[in-house]
N, CA, C and O of each residue as an XYZ file, in Angstrom:
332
protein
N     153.922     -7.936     82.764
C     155.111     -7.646     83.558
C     154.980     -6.299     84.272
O     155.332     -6.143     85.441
N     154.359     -5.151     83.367
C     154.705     -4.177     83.973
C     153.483     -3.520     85.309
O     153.640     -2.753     86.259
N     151.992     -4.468     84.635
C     151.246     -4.461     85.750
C     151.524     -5.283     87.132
O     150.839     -5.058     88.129
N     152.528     -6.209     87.128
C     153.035     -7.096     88.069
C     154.319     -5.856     88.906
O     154.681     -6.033     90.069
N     154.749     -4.870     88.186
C     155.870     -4.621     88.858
C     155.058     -3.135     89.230
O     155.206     -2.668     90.359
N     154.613     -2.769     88.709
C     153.867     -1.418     89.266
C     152.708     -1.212     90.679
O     152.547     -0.096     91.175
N     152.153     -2.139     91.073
C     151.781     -1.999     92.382
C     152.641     -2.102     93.499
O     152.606     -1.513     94.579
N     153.786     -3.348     92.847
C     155.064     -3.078     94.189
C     155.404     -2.102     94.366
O     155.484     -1.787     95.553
N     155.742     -1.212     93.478
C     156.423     -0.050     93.480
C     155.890      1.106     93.574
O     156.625      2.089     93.486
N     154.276      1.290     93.805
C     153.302      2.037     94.463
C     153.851      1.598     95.810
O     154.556      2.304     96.530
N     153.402      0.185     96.112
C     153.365      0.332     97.336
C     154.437      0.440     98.339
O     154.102      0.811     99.464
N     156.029      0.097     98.040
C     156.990      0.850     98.146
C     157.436      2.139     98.314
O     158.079      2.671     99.219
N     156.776      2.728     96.821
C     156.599      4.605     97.449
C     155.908      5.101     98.246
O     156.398      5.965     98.974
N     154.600      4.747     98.379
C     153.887      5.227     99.547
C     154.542      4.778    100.959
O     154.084      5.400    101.918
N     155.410      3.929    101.224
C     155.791      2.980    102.721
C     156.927      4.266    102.796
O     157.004      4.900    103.849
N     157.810      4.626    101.623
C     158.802      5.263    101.843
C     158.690      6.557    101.868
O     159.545      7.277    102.384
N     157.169      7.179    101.078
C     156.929      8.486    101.539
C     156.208      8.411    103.031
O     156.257      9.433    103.715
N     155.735      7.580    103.407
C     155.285      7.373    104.979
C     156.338      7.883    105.930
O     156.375      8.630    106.908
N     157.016      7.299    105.358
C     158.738      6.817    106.339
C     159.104      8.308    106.627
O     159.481      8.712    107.728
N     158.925      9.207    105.324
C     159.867     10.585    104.803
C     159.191     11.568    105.980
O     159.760     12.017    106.975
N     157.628     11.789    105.510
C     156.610     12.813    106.530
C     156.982     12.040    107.869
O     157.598     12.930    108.456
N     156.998     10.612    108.974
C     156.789     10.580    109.728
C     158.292     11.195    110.813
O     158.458     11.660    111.940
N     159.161     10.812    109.564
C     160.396     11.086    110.440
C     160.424     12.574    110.414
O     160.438     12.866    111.610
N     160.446     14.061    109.495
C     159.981     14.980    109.230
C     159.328     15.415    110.496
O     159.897     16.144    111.308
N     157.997     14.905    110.661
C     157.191     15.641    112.091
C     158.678     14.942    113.190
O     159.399     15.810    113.682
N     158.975     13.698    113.447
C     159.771     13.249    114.989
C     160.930     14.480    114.608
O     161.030     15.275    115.543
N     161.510     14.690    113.846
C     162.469     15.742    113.940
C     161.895     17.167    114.493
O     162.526     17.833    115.314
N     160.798     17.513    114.029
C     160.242     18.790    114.377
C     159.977     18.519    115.745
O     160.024     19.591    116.348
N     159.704     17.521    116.557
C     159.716     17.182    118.071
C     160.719     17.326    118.746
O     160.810     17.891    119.836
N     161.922     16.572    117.833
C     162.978     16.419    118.712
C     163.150     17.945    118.604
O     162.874     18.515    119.659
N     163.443     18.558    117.840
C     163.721     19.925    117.933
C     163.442     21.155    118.775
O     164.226     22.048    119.095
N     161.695     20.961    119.168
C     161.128     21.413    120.416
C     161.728     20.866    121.877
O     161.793     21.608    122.856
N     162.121     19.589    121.893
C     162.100     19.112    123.149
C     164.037     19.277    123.266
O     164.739     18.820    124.168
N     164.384     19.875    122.341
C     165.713     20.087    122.451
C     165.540     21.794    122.808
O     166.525     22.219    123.411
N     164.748     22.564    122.611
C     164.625     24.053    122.621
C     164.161     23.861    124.248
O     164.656     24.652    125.051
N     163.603     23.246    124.543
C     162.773     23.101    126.087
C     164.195     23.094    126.601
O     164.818     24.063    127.034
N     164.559     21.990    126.497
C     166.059     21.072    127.002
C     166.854     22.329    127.555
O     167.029     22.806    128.676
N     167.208     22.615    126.419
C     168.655     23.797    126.460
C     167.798     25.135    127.294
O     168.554     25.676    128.101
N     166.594     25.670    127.261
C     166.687     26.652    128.058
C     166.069     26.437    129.446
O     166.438     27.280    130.264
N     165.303     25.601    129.861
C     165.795     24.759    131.400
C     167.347     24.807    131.493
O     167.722     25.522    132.422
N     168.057     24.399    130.982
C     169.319     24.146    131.497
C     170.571     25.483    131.532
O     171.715     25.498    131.987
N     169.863     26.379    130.934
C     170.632     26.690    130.607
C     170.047     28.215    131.925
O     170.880     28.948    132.457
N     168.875     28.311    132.112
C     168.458     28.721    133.328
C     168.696     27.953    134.180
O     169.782     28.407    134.538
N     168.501     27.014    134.881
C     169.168     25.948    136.022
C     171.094     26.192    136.295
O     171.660     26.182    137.388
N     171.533     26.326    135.367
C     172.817     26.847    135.086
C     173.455     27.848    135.107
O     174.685     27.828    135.150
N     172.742     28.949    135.081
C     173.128     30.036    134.777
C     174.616     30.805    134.895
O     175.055     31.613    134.077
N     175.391     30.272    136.328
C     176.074     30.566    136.535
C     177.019     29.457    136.391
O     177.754     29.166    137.334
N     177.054     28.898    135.427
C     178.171     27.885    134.724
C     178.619     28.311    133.623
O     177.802     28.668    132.775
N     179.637     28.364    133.425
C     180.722     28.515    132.785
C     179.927     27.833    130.940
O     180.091     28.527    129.936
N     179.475     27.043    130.897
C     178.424     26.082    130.089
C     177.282     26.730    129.509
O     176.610     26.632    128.483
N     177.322     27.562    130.752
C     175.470     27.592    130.702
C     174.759     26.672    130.634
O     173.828     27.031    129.914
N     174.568     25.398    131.030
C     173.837     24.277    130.836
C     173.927     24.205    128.977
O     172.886     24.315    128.330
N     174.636     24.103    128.611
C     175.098     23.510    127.514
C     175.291     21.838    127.868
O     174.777     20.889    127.276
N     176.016     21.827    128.792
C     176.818     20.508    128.640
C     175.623     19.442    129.710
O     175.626     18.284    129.293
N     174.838     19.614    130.726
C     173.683     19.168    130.797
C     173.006     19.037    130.066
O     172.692     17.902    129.707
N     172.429     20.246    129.463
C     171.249     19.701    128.167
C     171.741     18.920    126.941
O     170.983     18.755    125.984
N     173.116     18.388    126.948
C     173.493     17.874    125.531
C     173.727     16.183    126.575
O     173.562     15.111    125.991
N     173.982     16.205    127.593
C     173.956     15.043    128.239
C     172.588     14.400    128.317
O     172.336     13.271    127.897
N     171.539     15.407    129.020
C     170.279     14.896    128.563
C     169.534     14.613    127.493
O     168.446     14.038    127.453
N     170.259     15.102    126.527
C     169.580     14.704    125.155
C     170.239     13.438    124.490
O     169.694     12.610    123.761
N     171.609     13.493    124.940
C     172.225     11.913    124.649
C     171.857     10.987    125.099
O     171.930     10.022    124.338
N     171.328     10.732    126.371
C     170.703     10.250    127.021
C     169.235      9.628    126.663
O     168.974      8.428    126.747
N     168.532     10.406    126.347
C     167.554     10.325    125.974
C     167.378      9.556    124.100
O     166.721      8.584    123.725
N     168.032     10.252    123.525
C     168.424      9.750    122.461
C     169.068      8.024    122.028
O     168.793      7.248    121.112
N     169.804      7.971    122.934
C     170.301      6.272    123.140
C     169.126      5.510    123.884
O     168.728      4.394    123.547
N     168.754      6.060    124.662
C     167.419      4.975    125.157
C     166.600      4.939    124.193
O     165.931      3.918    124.350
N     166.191      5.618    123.049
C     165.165      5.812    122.321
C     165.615      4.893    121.006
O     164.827      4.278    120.286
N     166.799      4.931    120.885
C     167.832      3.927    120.004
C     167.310      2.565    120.465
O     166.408      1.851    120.025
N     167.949      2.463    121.236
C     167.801      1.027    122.280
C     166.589      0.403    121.978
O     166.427     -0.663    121.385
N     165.641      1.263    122.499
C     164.029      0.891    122.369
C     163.371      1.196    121.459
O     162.190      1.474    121.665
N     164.040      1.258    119.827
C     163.781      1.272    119.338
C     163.858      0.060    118.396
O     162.935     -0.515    117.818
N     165.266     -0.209    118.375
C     165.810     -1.236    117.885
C     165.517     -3.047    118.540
O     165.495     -4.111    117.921
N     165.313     -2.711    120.162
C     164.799     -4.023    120.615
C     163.267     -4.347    120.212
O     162.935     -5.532    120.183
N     162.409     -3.444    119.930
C     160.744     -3.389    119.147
C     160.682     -3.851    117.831
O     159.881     -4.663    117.368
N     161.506     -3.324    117.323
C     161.635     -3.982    115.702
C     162.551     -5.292    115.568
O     162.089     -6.215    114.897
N     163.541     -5.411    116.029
C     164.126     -6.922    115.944
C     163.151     -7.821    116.993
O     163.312     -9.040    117.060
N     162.150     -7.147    117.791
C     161.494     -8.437    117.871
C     160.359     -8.457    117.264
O     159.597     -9.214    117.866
N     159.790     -7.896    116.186
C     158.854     -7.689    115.743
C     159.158     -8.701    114.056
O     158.330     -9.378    113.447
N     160.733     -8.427    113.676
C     161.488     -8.613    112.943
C     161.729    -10.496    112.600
O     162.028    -11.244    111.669
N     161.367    -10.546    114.032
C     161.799    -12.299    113.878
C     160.642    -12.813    114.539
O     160.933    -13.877    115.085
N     159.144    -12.411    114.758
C     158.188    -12.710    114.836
C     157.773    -13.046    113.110
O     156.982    -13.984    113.012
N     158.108    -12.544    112.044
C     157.602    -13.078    110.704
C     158.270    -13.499    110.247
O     158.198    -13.339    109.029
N     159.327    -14.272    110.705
C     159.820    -15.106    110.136
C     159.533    -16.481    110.643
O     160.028    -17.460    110.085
């Protein structure tokens, strides 16, 4: 039993420590490309009331929902390809 349940659950932890580091580095991206974001905009802006606050948070919503989108249409069709 317990050699039957212990490789699942290797291989479970490793999928879910995969999961942990890969999202880990995309955050450390998004984070750069949000530091880019805001000071373009916030130079492009300068003389707004905002400071390109409210551009760079539009462009990042923006960007963020398409990345949703296309994220979610890749895996639900990937999703009902094995089935």
């Amino acid at each position: 039993m317990i050699k039957k349940v212990f490789p699942e659950f290797r291989d479970e932890l490793e999928k879910s420590v995969s999961i942990a580091i890969i999202a880990a580095f995309s955050f450390l991206i998004a984070l750069s490309w949000r530091d880019l974001i805001t000071t373009s905009m916030k130079k492009l802006f300068s003389y707004s009331i905002f400071q390109g606050q409210l551009a760079s948070t539009a462009i990042i919503t923006l960007v963020s929902v398409l990345g949703i989108f296309l994220t979610t249409k890749f895996f639900s069709k990937h999703k009902n390809e094995k089935i």
